[in-house]
N, C-alpha and C positions, 0 to 999 in steps of 0.2 A: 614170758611168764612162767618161765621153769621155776623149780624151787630156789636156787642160786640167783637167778632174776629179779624176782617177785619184790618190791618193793611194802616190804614190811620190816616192821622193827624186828629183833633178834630174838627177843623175847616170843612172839607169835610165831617167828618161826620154829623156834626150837620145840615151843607146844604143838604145832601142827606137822612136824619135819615126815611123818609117816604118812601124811596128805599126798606132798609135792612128788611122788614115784611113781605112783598110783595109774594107772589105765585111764579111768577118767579125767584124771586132773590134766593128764598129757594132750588128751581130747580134747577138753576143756581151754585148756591153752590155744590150739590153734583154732577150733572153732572163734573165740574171739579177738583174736589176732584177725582173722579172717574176715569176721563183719566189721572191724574198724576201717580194714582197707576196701571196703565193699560200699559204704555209705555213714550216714549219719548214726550214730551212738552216742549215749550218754550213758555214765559220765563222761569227761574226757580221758583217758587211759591214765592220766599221773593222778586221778583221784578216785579210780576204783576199787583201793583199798584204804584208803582215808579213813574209814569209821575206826580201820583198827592201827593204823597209824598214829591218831590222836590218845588214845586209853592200852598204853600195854595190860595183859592180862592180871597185872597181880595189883593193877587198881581198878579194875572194872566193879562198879557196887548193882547198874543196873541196866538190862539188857532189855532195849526196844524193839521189837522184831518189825519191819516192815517187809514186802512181799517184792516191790523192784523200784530199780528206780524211776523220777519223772522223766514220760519219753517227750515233753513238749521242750522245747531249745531251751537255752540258757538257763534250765532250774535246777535240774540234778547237778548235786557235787560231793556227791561221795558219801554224804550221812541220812539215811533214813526218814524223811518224812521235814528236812529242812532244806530250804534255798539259800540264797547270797543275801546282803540284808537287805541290799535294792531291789528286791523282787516282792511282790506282792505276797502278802500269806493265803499257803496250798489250801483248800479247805480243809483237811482233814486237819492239820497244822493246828487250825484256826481253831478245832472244837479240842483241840488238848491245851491250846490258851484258855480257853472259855472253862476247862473243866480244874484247871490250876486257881483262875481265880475265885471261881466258887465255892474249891477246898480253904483256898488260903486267905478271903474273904475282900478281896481289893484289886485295882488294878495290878495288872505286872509288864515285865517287856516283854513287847511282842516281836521283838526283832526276829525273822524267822531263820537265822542263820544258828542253829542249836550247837555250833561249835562251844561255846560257855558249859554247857550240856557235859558233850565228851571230854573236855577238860577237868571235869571234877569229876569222873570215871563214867560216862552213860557211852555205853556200845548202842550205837546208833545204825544198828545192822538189819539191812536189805537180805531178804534168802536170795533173791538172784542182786548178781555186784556190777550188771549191763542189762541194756536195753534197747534195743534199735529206735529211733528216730518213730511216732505216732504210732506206735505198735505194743501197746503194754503186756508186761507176761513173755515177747517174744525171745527172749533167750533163757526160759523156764529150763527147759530140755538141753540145754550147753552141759551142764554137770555142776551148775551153781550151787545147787540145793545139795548135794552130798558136801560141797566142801562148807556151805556154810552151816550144814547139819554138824559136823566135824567141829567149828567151831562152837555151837553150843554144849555140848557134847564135852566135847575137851574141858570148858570152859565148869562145866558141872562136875565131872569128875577131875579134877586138879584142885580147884576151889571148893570156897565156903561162903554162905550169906551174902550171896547173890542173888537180886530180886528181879524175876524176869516178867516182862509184861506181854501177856500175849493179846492183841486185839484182835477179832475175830474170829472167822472160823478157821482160815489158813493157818494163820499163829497160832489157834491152841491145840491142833495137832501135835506143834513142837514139843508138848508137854511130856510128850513119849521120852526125850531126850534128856529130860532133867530129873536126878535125883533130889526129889523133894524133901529128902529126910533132911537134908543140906544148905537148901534152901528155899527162898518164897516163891510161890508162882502165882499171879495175878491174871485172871481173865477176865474178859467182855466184850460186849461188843466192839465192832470196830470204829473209830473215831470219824471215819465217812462220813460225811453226809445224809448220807444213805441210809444208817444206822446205828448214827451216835444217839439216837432220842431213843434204840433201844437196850439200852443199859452200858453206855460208854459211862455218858453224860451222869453223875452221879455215884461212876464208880470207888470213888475217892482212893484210886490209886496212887497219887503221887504224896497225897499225905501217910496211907500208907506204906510204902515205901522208905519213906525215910524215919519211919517209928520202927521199921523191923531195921532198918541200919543201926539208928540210935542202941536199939537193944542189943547189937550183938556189937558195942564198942567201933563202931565205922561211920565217919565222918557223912554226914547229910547233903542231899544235895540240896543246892539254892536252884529253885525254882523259878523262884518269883523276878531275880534282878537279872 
């Protein structure tokens, strides 16, 4: 998982290339080198960087933060808050379905494989990009969070009119990172279960989102299909 390794388009790497030398990220590398030969992880290694494999950066229009991937078998695959479409939808999942059709007045798909997503530019980015096996959070401390900080980071100062959403309180710290004069930053609560009834639910983020696109001449995303 050197920089020359790393399976990513060219494009990210060339935005991130002062990441890949770095102290940490060499750390970084073999610590999780090291827990994949140690036991069970998710994702599986060729789709640990997938969220930015799918959207090079100079189509990215809106950026999902989630905190890590799922540590239960077979869900996590590389995008932030979606599974395979044979799996059941995650709860949190579930209440950003529920909160799409309430903006947008109808059913929609609920296939929870949010690949369709990142193909029409949504970075569907994890702060940490592994996770051990029934253990959430446990590769916080690898050096995830610098490089994926790097990533938004880069992503804010390179670009333009990109709409970040941060749910929670984890994600709107990220708020540090982003030059707002630039672009949109959306918060609220987190889509959890836990705490979507306290002001996810109603946020009308995804309609807004593609009104601040529309105004600055960038293609919308489809939500709904």
């Amino acid at each position: 998982m050197a920089g020359e390794d790393v399976k990513l388009r060219t494009e990210w790497k060339e935005l991130l290339s002062a990441e890949f030398g770095k102290a940490y990220f060499v750390e970084l590398r073999e610590k999780v080198r090291h827990a994949y030969l140690k036991g069970a992880v998710y994702p599986p290694p060729s789709q640990i960087f997938r969220a930015l494999e799918l959207v090079p950066p100079a189509e990215v229009k809106v950026v999902i933060l989630g905190q890590d991937p799922y540590h239960t078998p077979g869900v996590a695959h590389g995008l932030a808050f979606s599974t395979e479409s044979t799996n059941s939808i995650p709860p949190s999942l579930l209440n950003m379905f529920k909160e799409i059709e309430a903006e947008y007045g109808g059913p929609i798909n609920r296939n929870p494989d949010l690949a369709r997503w990142a193909t029409q530019g949504v970075l569907l980015l994890n702060a940490s990009l592994s996770v051990a096996s029934g253990q959430a959070n446990s590769h916080e401390s690898f050096g995830w969070h610098e490089f994926t900080d790097a990533v938004i980071k880069s992503l804010s100062d390179a670009k333009e009119n990109i709409v970040f959403m941060l749910w929670g309180s984890f994600a709107g710290k990220k708020e540090v990172l982003i030059d707002w004069t630039k672009h949109l930053v959306l918060k609220s609560a987190h889509p959890s279960p836990l705490s979507a009834h306290r002001g996810f639910l109603g946020n009308g983020h995804f309609k807004a989102a593609n009104e601040y696109l529309r105004e600055h001449g960038r293609n919308e995303i489809d939500w709904v299909s």
